[in-house]
N, CA, C and O of each residue as an XYZ file, in Angstrom:
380
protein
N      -2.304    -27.180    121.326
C      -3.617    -27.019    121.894
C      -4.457    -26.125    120.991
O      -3.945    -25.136    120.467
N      -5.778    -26.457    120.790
C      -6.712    -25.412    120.048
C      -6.946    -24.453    120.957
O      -7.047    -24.718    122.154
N      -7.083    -22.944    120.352
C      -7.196    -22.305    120.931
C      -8.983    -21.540    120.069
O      -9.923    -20.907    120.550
N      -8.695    -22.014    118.781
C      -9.723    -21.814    117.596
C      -9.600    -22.679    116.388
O      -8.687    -23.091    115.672
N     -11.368    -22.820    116.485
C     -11.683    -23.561    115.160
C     -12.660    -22.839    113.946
O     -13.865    -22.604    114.037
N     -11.499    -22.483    112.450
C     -12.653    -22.287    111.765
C     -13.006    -23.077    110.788
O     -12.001    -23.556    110.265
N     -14.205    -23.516    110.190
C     -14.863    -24.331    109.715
C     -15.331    -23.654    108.238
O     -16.294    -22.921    108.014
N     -14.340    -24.145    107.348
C     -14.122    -23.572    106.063
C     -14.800    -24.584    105.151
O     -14.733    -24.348    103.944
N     -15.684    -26.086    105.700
C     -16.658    -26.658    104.818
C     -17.871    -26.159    104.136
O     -18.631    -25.394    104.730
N     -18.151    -26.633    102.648
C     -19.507    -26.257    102.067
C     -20.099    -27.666    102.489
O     -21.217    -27.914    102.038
N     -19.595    -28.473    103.168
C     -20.620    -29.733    103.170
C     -20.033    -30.113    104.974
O     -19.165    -30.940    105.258
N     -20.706    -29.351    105.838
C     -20.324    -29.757    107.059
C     -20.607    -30.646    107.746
O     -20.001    -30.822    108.802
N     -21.839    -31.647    107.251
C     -22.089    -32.732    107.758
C     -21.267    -34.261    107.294
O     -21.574    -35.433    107.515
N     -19.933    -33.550    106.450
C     -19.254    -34.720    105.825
C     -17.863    -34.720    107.093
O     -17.097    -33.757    107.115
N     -17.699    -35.787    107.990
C     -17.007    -36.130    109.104
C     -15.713    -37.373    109.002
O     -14.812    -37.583    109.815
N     -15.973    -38.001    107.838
C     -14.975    -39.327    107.674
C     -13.625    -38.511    107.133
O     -12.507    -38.629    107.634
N     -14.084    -37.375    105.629
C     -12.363    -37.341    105.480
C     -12.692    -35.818    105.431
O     -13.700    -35.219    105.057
N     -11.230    -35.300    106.051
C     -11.711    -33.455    105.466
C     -10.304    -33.384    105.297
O      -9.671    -34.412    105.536
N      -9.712    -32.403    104.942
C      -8.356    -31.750    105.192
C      -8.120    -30.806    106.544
O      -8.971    -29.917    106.543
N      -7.397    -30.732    107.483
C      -6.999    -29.823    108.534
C      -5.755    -28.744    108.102
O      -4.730    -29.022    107.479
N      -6.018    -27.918    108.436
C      -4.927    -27.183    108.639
C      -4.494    -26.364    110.017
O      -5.423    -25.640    110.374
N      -3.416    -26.287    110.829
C      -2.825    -25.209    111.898
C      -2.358    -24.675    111.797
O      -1.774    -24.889    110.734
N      -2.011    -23.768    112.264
C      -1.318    -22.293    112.041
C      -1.458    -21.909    113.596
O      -2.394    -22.295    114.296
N      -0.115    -20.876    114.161
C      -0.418    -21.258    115.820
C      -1.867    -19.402    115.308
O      -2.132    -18.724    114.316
N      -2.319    -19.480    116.888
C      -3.238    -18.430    116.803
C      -2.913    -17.220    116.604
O      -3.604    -16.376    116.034
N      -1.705    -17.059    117.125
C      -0.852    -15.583    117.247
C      -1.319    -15.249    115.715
O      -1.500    -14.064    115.436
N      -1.519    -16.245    114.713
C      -1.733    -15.270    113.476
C      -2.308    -14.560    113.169
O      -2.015    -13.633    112.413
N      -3.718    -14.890    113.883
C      -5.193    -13.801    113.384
C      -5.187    -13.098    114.235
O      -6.316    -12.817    114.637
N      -4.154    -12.512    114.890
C      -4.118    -10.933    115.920
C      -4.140    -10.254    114.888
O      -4.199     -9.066    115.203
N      -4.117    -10.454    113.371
C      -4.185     -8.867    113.031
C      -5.720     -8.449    111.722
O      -6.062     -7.537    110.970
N      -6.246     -9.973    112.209
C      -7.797    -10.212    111.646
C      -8.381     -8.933    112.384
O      -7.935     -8.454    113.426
N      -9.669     -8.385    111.509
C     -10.698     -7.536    112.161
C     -11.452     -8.796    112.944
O     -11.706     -9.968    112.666
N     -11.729     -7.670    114.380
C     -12.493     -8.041    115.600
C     -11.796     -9.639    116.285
O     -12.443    -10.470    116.921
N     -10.283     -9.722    115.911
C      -9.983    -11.301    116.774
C      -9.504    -11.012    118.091
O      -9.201     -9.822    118.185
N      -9.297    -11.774    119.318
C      -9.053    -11.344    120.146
C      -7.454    -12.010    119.839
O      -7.013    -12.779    118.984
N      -6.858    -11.280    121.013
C      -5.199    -10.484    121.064
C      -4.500    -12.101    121.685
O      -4.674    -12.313    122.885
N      -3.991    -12.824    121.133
C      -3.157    -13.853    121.709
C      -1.633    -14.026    121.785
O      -0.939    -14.056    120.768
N      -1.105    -14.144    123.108
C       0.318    -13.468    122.958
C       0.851    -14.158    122.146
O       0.079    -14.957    121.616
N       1.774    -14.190    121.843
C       3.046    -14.846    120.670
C       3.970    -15.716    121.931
O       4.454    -15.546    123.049
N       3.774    -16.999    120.592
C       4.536    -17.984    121.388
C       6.093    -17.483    121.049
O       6.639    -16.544    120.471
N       6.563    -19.006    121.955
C       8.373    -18.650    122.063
C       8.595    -19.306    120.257
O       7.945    -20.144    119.632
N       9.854    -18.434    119.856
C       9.907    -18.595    118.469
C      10.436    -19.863    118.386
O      10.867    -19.924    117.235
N      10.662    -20.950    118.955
C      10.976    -22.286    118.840
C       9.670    -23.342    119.065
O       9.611    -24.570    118.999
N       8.743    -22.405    119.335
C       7.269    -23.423    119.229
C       6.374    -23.197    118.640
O       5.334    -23.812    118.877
N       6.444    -21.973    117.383
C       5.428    -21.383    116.737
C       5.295    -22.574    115.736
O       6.107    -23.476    115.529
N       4.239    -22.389    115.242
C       3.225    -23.300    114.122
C       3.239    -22.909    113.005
O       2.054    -22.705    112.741
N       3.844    -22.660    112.136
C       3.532    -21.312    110.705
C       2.949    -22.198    110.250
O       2.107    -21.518    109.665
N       2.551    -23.689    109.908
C       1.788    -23.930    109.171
C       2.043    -25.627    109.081
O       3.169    -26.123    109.054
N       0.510    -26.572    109.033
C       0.938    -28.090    108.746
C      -0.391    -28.071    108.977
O      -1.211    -27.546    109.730
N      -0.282    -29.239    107.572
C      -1.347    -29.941    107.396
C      -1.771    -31.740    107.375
O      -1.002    -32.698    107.295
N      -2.819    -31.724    107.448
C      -3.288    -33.268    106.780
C      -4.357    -33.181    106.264
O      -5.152    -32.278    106.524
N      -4.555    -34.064    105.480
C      -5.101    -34.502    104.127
C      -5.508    -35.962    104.251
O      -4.792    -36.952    104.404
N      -7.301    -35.821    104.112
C      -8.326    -37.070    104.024
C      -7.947    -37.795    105.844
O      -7.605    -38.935    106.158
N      -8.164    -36.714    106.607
C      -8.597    -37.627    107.972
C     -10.067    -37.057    108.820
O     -10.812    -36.095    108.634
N     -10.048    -37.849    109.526
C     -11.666    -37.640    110.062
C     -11.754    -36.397    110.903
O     -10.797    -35.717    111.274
N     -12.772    -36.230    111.105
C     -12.737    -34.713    111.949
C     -12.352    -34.730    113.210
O     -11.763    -33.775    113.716
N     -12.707    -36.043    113.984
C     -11.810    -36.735    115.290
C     -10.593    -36.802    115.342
O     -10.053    -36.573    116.424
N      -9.783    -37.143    114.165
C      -8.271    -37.250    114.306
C      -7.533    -35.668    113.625
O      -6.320    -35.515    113.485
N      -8.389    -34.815    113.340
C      -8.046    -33.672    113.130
C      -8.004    -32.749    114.319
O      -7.140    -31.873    114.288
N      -8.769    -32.807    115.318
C      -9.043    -32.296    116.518
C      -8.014    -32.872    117.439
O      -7.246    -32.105    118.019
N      -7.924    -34.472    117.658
C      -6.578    -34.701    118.338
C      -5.284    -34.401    118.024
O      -4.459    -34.061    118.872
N      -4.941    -34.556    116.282
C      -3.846    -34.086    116.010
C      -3.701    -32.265    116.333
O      -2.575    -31.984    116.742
N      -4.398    -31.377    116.242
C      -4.357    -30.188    116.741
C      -4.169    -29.669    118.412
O      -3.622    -28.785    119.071
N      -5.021    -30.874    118.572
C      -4.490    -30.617    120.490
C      -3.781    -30.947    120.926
O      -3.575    -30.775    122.127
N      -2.889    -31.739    119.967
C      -1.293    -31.964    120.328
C      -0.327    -31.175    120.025
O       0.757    -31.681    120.316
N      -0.217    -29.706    119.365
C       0.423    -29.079    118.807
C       1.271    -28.840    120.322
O       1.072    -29.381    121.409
N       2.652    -27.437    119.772
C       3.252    -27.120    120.837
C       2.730    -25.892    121.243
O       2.881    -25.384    122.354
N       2.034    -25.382    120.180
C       1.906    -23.851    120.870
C       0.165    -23.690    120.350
O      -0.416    -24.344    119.484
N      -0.327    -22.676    121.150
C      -1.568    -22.331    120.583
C      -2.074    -22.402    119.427
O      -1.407    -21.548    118.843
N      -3.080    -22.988    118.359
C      -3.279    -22.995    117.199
C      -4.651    -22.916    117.163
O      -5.419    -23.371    118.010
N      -5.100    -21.983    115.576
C      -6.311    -22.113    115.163
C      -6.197    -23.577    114.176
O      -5.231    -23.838    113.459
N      -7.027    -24.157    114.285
C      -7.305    -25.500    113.490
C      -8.471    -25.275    112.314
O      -9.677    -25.226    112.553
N      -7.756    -25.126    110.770
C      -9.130    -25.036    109.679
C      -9.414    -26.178    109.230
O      -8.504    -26.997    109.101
N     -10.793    -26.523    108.868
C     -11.056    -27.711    108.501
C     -11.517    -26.992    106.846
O     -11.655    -25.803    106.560
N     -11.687    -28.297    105.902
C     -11.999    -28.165    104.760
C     -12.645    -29.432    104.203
O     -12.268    -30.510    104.662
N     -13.395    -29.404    103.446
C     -13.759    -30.667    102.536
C     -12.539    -31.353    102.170
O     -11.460    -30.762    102.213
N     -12.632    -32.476    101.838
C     -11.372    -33.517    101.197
C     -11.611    -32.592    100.089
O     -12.541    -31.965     99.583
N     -10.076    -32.831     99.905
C      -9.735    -32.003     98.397
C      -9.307    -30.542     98.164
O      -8.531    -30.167     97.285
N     -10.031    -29.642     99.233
C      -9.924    -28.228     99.426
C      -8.721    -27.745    100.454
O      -7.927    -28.385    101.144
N      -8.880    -26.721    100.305
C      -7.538    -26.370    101.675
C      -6.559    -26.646    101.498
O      -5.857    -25.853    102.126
N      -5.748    -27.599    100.799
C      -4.554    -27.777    101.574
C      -3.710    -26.497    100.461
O      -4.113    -25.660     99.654
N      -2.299    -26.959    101.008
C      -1.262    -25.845     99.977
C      -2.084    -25.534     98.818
O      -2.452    -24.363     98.722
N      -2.432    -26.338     97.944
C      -2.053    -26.283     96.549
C      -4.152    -26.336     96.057
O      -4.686    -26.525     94.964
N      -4.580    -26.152     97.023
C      -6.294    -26.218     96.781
C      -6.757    -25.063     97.406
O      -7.932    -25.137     97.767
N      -6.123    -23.919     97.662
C      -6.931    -22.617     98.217
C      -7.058    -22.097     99.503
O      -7.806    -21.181     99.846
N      -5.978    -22.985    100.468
C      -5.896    -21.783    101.804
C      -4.684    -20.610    101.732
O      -3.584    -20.673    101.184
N      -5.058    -19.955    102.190
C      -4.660    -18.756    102.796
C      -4.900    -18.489    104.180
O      -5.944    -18.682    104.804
N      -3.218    -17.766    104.811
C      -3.208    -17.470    105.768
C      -3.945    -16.290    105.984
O      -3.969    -15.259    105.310
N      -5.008    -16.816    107.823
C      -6.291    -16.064    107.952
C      -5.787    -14.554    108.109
O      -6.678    -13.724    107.928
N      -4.724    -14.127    108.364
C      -4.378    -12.924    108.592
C      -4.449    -12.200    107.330
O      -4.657    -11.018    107.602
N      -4.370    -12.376    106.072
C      -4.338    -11.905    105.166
C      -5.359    -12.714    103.975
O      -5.128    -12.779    102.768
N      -6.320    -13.186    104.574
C      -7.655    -13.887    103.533
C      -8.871    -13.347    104.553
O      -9.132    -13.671    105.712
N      -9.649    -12.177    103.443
C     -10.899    -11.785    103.697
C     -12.280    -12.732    103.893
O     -13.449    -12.495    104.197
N     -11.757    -13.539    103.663
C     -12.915    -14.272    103.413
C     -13.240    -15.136    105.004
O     -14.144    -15.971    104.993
N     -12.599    -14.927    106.098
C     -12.026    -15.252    106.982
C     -12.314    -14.374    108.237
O     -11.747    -14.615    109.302
């Protein structure tokens, strides 16, 4: 289930392909000003999964299917994933 969405596009009106990423929410408890989300059971946490070139519709359903609470990042196709520049929000300022 989403619990948060952040929106890490320079071109936000582009909707056919982006990259997603989840991570459950419990992560950005230790972001400045996030609010406090308990920690899931350690057999349903999210540390991290992605997809690559789907629409912003099937990024949102695939996230609200997770098992445990998750922030959902979106990115331009191409950006975000492993190997193109995310970082986990708990430890990326930019965030």
């Amino acid at each position: 289930m989403i619990w948060n969405i952040i929106d890490c596009r320079e071109r936000p009106y582009r909707w056919k392909s982006v990259n997603a990423i989840v991570e459950s929410v419990e992560h950005d408890n230790c972001c400045t000003d996030a609010d406090e989300a308990p920690e899931s059971e350690p057999d349903k946490v999210v540390d991290y999964d992605e997809r690559e070139g789907v629409s912003v519709e099937e990024a949102v359903r695939w996230a609200s299917q997770q098992r445990c609470p998750v922030t959902l990042y979106l990115y331009d196709a191409g950006k975000g994933a492993t190997n193109a520049g995310h970082s986990n929000a708990a430890g990326d300022s930019r965030l």
